[in-house]
C-alpha positions as CSV (number, residue, x, y, z in Angstrom):
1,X,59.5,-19.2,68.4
2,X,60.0,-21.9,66.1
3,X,60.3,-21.6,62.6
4,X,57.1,-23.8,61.4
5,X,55.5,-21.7,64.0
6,X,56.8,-18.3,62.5
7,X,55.6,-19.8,59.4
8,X,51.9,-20.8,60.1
9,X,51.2,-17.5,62.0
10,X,52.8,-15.7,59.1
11,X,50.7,-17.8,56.4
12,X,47.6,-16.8,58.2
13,X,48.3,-13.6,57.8
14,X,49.0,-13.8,54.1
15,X,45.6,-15.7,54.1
16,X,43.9,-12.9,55.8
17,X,45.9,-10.2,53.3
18,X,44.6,-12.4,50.7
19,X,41.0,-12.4,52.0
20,X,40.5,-8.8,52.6
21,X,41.8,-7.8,49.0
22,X,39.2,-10.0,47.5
23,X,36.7,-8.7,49.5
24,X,37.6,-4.9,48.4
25,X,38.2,-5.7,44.9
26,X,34.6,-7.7,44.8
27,X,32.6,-6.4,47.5
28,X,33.5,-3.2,48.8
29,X,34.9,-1.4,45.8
30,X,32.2,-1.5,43.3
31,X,29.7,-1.0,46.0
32,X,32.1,2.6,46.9
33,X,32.2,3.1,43.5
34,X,28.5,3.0,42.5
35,X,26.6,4.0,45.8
36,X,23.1,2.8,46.4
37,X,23.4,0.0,43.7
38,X,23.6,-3.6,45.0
39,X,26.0,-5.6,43.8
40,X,23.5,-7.8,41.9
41,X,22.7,-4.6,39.7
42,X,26.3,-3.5,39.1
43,X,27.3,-7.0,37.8
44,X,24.0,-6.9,35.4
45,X,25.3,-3.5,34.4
46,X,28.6,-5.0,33.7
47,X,26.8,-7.9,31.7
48,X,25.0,-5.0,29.9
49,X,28.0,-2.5,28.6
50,X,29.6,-6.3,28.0
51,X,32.4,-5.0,30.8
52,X,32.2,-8.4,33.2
53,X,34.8,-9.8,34.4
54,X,35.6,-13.2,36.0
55,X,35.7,-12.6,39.8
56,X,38.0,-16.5,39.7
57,X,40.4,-14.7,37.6
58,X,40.9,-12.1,40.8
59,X,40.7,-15.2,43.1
60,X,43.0,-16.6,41.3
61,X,45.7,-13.7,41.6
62,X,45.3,-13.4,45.1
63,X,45.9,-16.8,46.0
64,X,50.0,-16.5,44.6
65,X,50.5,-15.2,48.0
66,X,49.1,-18.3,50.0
67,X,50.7,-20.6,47.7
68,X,54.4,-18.7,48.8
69,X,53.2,-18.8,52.3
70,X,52.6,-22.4,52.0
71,X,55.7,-23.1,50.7
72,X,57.3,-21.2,53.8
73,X,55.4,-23.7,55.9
74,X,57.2,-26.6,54.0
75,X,60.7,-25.0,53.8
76,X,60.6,-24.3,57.4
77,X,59.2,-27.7,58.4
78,X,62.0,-29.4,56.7
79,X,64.6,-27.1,59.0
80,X,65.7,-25.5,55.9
81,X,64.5,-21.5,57.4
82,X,65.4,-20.1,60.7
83,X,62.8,-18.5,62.2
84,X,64.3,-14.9,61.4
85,X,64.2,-16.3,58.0
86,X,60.8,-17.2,58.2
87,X,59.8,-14.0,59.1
88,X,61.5,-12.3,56.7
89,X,60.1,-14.7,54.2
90,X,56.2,-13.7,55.3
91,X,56.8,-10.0,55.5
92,X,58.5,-10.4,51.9
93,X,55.4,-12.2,51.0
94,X,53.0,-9.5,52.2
95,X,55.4,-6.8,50.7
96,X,54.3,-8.1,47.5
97,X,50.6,-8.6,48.0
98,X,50.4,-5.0,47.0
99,X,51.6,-5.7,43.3
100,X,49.5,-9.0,43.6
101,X,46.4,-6.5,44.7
102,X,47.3,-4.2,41.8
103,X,47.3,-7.0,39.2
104,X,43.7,-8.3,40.7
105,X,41.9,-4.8,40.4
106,X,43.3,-3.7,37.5
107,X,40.3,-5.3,35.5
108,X,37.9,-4.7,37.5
109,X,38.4,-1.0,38.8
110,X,38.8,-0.9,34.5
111,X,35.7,-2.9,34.1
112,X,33.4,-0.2,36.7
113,X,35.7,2.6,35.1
114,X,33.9,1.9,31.6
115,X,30.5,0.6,32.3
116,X,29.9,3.7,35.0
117,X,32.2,6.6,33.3
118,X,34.2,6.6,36.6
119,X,37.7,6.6,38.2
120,X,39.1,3.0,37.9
121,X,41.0,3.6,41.7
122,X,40.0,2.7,44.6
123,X,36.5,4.0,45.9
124,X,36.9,2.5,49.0
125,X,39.6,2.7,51.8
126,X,40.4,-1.2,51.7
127,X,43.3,-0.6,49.2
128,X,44.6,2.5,50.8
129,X,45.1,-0.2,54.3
130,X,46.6,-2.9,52.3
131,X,48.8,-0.8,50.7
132,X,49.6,0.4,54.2
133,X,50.6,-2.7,55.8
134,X,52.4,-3.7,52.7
135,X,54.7,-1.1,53.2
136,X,54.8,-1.8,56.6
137,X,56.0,-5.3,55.9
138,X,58.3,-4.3,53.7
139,X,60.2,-2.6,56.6
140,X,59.8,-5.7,58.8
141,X,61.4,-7.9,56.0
142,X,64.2,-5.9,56.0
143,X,65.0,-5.8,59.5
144,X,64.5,-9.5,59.8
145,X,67.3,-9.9,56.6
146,X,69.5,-7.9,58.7
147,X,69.0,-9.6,61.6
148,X,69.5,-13.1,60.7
149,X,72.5,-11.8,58.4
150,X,73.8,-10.4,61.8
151,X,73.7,-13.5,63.6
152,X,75.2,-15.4,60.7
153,X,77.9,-13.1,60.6
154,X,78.4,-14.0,64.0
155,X,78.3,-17.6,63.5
156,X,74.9,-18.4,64.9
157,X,73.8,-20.6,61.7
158,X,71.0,-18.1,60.4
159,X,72.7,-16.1,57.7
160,X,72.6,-16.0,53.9
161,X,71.7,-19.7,52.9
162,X,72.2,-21.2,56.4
163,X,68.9,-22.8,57.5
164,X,68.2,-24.3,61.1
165,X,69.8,-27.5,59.9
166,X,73.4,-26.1,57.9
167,X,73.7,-25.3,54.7
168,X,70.9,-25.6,52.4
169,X,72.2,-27.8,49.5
170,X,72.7,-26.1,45.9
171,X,70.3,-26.7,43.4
């Protein structure tokens, strides 16, 4: 494959990383976490125990992860990543979208953890799978590091700071 390719397939996937997060921190989460309420009455209840929180400001955490997958996309279209590097890069990316989840619920699991006397973990399994595949990912990145260090200790042009194109320039 090449690398832009590796890249756009692996920044969809960051996108849909991204996507099902948000959806478990603001969707399926709170409505685990208080069953039989709609979602409508646990945000008035937040609004009520003065516990609301700005769902942008989760949004907002979980779109780091797009952003690095972009910049993949750019890298790799400028032949500056190998496609090994590329997918190393994603799986890196995805690695760390279970910090990014972390930092996103942390308020909010907090927020139906005071205004309902509760746990403020996960009520539903959405966390438990992204946390899953992150780990998952971080395997794959590793394998991918060794791999393109392998072949650019065997002069193939895809080792540490060799992109498709030669040496990526010092900055």
């Amino acid at each position: 494959m090449k690398p832009v390719t590796v890249a756009v397939l692996g920044g969809l996937a960051v996108v849909l990383y991204a996507a099902v997060a948000a959806l478990q921190i603001l969707v399926w989460n709170p409505l685990a976490a208080v069953p039989g309420a709609s979602l409508v009455e646990i945000s008035g209840h937040l609004d009520d125990t003065g516990e609301a929180f700005s769902p942008w400001s989760v949004l907002a955490t979980l779109l780091v992860g797009p952003v690095l997958a972009l910049a993949s996309v750019v890298i790799a279209a400028l032949g500056r990543l190998s496609a090994v590097w590329c997918g190393a890069a994603v799986c890196a990316v995805i690695a760390a979208g279970a910090l990014g989840y972390f930092g996103a619920a942390f308020i909010p699991g907090m927020s139906l953890a005071d205004a309902y006397g509760i746990s403020g973990g996960d009520h539903a399994p959405g966390g438990l799978v992204l946390c899953a595949v992150s780990a998952v990912a971080a395997a794959g990145a590793i394998v991918f590091a060794v791999v393109a260090a392998r072949r650019g200790a065997r002069g193939a042009g895809a080792g540490a700071g060799v992109g498709a194109r030669g040496p990526v320039p010092a900055l």
